[in-house]
Backbone as ProteinMPNN parsed JSONL, in Angstrom:
{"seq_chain_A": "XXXXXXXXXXXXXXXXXXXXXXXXXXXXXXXXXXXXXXXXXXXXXXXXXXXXXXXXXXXXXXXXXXXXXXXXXXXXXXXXXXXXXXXXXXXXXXXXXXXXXX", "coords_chain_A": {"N_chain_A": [[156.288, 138.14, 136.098], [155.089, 135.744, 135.795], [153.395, 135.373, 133.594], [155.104, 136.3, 131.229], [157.079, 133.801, 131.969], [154.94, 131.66, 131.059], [154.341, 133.14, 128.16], [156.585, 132.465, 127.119], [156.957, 129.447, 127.5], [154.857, 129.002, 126.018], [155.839, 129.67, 123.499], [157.965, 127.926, 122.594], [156.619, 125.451, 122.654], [155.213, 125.732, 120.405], [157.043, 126.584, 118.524], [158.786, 124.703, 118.76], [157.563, 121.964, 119.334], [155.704, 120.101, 121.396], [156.345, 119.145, 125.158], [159.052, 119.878, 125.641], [161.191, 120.898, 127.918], [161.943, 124.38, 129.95], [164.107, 126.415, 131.454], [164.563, 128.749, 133.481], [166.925, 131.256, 133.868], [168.376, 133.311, 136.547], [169.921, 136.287, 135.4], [171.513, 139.281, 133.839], [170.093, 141.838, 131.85], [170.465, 144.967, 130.115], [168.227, 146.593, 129.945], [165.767, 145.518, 131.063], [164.35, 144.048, 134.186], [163.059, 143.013, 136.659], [165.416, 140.219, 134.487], [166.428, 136.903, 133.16], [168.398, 134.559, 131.917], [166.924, 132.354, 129.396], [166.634, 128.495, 129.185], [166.822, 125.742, 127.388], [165.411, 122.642, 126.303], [167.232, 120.442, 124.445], [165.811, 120.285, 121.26], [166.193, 118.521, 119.179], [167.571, 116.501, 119.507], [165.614, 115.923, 121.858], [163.908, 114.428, 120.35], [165.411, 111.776, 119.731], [165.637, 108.132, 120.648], [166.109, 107.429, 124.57], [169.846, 107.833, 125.111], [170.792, 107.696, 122.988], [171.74, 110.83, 121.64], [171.52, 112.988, 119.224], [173.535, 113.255, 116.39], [174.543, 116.225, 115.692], [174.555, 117.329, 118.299], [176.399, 116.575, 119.715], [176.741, 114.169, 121.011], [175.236, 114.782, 123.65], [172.687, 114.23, 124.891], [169.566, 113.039, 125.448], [168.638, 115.558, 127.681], [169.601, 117.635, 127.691], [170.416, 121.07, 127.89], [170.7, 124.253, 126.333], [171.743, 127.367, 126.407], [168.921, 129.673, 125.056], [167.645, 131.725, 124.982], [167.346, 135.483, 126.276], [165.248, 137.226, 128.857], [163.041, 139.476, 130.263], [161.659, 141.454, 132.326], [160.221, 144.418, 131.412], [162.26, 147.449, 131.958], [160.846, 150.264, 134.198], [162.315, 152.574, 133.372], [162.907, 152.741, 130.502], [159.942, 152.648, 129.778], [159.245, 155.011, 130.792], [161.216, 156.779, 129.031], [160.146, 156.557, 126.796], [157.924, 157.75, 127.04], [155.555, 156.231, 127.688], [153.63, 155.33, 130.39], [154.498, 154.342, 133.501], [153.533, 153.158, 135.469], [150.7, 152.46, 134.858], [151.296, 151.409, 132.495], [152.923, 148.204, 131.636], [155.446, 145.702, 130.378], [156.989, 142.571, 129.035], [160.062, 141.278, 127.31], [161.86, 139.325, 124.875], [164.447, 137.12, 123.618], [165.198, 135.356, 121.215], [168.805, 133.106, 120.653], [170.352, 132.259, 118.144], [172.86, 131.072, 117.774], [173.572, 129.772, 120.484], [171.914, 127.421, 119.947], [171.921, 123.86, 120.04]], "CA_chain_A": [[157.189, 137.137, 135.548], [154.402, 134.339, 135.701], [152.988, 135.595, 132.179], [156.078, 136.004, 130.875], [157.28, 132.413, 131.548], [154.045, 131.369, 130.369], [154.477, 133.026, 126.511], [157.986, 131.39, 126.378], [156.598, 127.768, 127.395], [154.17, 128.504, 124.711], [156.719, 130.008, 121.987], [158.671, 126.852, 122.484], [156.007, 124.326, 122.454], [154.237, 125.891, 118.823], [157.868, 126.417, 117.342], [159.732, 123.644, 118.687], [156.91, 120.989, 120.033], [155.111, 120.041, 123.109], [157.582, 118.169, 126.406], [160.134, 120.292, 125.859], [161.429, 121.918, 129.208], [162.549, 125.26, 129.792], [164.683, 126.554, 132.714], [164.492, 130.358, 133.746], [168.099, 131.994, 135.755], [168.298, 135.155, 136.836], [170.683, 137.119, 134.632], [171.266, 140.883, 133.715], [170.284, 142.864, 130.694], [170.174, 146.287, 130.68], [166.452, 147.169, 129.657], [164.589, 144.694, 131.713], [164.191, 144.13, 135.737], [164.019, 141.336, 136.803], [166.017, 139.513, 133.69], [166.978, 136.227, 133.158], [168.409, 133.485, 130.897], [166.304, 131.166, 129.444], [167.717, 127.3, 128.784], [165.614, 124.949, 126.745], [165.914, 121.212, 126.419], [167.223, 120.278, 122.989], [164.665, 119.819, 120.335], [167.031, 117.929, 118.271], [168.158, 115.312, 121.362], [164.509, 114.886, 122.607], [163.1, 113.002, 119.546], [165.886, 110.49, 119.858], [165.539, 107.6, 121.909], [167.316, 107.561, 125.477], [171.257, 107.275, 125.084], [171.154, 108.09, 121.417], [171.346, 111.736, 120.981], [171.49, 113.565, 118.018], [174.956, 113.676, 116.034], [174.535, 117.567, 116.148], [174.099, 117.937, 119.249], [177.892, 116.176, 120.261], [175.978, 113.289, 121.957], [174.843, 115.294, 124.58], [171.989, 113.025, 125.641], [168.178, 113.934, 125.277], [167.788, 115.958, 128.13], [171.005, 118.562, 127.214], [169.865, 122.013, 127.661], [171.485, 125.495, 126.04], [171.443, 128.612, 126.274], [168.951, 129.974, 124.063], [167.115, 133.139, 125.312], [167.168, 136.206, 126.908], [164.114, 137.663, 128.875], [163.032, 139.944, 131.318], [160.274, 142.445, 132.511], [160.758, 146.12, 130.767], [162.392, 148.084, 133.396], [160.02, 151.361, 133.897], [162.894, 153.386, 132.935], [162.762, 152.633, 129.576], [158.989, 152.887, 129.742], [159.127, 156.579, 131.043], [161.575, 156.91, 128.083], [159.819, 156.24, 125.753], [156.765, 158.422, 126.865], [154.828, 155.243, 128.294], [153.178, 155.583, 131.893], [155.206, 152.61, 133.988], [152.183, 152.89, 136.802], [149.308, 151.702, 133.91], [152.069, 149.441, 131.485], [154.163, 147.044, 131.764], [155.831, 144.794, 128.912], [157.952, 142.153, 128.96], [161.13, 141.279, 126.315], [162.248, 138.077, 125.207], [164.471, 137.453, 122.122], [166.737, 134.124, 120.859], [169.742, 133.549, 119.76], [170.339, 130.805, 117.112], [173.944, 130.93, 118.703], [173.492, 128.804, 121.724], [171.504, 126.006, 119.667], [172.201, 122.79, 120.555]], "C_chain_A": [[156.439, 135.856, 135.185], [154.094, 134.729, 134.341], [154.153, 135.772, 131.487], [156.558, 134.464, 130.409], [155.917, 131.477, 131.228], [153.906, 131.372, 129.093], [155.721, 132.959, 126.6], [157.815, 130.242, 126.474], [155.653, 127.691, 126.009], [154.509, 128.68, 123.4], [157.401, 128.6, 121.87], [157.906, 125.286, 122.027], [155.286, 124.574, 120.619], [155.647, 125.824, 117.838], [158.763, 125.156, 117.522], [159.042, 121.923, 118.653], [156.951, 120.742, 121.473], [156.207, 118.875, 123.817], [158.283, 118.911, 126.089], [160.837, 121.025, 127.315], [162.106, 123.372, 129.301], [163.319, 125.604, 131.226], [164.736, 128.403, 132.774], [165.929, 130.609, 134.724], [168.125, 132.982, 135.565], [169.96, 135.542, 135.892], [170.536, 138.892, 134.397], [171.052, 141.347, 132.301], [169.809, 144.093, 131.34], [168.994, 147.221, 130.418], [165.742, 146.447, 130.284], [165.547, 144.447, 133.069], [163.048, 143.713, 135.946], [164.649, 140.901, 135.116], [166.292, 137.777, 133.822], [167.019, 135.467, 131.979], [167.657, 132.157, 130.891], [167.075, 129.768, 128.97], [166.431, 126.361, 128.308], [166.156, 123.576, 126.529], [166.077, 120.813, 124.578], [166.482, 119.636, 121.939], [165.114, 118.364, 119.664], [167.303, 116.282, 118.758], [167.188, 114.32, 121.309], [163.742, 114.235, 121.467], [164.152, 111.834, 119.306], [165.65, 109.445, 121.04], [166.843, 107.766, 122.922], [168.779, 107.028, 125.009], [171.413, 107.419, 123.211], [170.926, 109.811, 120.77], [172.273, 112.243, 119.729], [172.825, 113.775, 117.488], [175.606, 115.229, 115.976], [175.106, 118.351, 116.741], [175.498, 117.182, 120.396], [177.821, 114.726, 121.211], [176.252, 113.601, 123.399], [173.592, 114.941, 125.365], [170.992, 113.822, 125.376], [167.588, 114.697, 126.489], [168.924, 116.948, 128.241], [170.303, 119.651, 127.076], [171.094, 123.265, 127.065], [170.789, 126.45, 126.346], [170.665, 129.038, 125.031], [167.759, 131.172, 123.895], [167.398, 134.124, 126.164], [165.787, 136.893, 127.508], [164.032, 138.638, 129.859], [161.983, 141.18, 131.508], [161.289, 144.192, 131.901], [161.169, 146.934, 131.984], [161.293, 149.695, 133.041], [160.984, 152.146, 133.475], [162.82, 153.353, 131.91], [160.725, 152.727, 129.18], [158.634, 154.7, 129.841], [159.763, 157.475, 129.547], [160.96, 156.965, 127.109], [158.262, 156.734, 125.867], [155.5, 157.084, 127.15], [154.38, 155.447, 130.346], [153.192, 154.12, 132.807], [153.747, 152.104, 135.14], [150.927, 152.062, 135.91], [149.984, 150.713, 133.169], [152.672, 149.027, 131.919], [154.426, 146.019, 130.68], [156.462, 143.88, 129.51], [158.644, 141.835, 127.347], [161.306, 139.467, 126.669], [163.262, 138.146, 123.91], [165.363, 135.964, 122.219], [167.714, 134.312, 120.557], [170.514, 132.041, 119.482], [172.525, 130.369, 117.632], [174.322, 129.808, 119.357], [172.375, 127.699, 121.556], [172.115, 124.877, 119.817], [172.769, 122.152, 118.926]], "O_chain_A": [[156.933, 135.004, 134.447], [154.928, 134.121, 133.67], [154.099, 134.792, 130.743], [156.543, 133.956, 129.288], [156.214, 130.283, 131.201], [153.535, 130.363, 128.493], [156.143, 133.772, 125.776], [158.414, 129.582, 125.625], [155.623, 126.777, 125.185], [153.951, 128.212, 122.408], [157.286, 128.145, 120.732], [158.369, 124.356, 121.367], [154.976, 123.661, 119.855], [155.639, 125.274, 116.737], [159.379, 124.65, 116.584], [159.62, 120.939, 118.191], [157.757, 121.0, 122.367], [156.755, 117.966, 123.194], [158.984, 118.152, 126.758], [160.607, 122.23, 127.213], [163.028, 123.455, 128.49], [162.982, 124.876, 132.159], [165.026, 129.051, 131.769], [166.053, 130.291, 135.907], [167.924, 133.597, 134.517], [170.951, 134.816, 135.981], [169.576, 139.57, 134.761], [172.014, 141.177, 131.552], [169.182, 144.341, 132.37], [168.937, 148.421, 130.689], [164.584, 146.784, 130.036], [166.769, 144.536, 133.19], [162.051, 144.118, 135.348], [164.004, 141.612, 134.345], [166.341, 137.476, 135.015], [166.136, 135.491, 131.121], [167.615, 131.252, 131.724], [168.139, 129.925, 128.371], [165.314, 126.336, 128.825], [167.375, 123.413, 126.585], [165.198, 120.913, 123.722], [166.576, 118.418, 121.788], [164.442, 117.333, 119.679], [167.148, 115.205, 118.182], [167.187, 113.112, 121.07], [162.871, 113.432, 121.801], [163.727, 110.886, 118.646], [165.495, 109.814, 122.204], [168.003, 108.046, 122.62], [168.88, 105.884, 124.567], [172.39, 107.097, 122.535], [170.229, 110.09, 119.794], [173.422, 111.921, 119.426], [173.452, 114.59, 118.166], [176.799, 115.478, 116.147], [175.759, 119.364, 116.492], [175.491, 117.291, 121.623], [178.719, 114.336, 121.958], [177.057, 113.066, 124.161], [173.494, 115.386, 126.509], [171.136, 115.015, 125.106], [166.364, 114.702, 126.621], [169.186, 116.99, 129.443], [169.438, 119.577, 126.203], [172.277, 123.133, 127.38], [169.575, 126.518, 126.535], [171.256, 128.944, 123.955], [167.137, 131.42, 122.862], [167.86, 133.606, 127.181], [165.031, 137.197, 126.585], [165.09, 138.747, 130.479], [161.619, 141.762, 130.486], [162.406, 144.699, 132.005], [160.404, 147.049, 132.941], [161.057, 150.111, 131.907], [160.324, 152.931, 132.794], [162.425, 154.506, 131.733], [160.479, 152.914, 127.989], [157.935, 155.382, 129.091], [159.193, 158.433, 129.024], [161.488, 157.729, 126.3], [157.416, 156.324, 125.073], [154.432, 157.298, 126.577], [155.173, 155.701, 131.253], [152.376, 153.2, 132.857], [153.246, 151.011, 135.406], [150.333, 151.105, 136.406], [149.629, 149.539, 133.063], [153.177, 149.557, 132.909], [153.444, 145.53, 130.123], [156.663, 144.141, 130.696], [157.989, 142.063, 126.33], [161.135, 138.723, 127.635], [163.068, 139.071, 123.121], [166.048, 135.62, 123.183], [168.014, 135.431, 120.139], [170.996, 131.161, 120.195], [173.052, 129.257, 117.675], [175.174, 129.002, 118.985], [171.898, 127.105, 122.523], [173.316, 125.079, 119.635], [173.204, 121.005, 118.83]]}, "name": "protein", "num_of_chains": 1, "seq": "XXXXXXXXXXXXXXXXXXXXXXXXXXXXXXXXXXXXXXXXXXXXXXXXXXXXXXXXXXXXXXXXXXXXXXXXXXXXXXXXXXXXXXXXXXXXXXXXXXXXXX"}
């Protein structure tokens, strides 16, 4: 899970910019084990100054996080599935969803 939340701090910082925060909770999907939802601090927000956020964003203040990933380690079942050997790989999943933008 540490590499994992490692290439989502760094998907966020190249597509959104660097300070942003992310938050990891445990959640369920049904191809990955462990899972959880990711929450990101609103891009939009944090280049306003304090107490002025973004008209957007409902003035939700610059440190307003959403929902705006799913992630979670490949469960080996889907590895075995798919003719992969869970004992030598392992993947993880991540994906957005423009949805739960701020």
């Amino acid at each position: 899970m540490a590499d994992l939340r490692g290439a989502i701090n760094a998907f966020v910082e190249v597509m959104f910019g660097e300070g942003l925060r992310t938050r990891l909770r445990p959640d369920f999907f049904p191809f990955t084990e462990p899972s959880a939802d990711v929450s990101m601090e609103c891009h939009i927000c944090a280049a306003h100054p304090p107490g002025r956020a973004a008209r957007r964003a409902g003035g939700a203040g610059p440190r307003a996080g959403s929902r705006s990933a799913g992630c979670g380690m490949v469960n080996p079942k889907v590895l075995i599935a798919s003719g992969i050997d869970p004992d030598r790989y392992s993947g993880f999943a991540f994906g957005l969803a423009s949805s739960g933008a701020c």
